[in-house]
N, C-alpha and C positions, 0 to 999 in steps of 0.2 A: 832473212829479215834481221838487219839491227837490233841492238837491245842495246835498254837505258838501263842502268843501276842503281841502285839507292842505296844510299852510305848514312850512318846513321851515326852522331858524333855526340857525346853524352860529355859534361863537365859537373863539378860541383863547387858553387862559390858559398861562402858560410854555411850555411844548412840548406840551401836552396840548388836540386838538382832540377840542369837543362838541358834540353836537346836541341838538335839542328837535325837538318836532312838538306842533303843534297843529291843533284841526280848528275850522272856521267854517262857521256853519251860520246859512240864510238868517233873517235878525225875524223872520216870519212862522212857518216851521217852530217856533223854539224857542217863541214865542208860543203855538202851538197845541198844543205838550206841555207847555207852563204850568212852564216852569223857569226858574229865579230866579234872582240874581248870590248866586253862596255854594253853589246848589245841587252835590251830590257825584254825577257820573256814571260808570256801572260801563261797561267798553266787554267787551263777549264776541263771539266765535266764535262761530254756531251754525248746522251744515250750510253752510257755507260763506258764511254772510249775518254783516254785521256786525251785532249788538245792542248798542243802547243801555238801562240800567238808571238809575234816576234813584233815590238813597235817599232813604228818608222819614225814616229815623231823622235828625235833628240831629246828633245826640250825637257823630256819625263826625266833622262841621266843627270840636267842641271841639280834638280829636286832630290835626287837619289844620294849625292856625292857627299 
């Protein structure tokens, strides 16, 4: 089974510390759910499993950029 990782990226600007996360996920894995650089992924909750949604619509990237 694949696995995602979580990377965990801390800065600090004036006195105000922030974080990011991001998640990586193995060539192979994204390869075989055919997602693209640009593509928009929805992360959900469901019964205690994480889900991933991948949009089809474009249109959401115009709004993103």
């Amino acid at each position: 089974m694949p696995y995602v990782k979580l990377r965990v990226k801390r800065w600090r600007l004036e006195d105000r510390e922030y974080m990011s996360y991001q998640l990586t996920a193995p060539k192979p894995l994204v390869e075989k759910l055919g997602w693209k650089a640009g593509d928009v992924v929805f992360v959900r909750i469901r019964n205690g499993e994480l889900v991933y949604l991948r949009s089809e619509d474009r249109k959401l990237l115009k709004y993103m950029e």
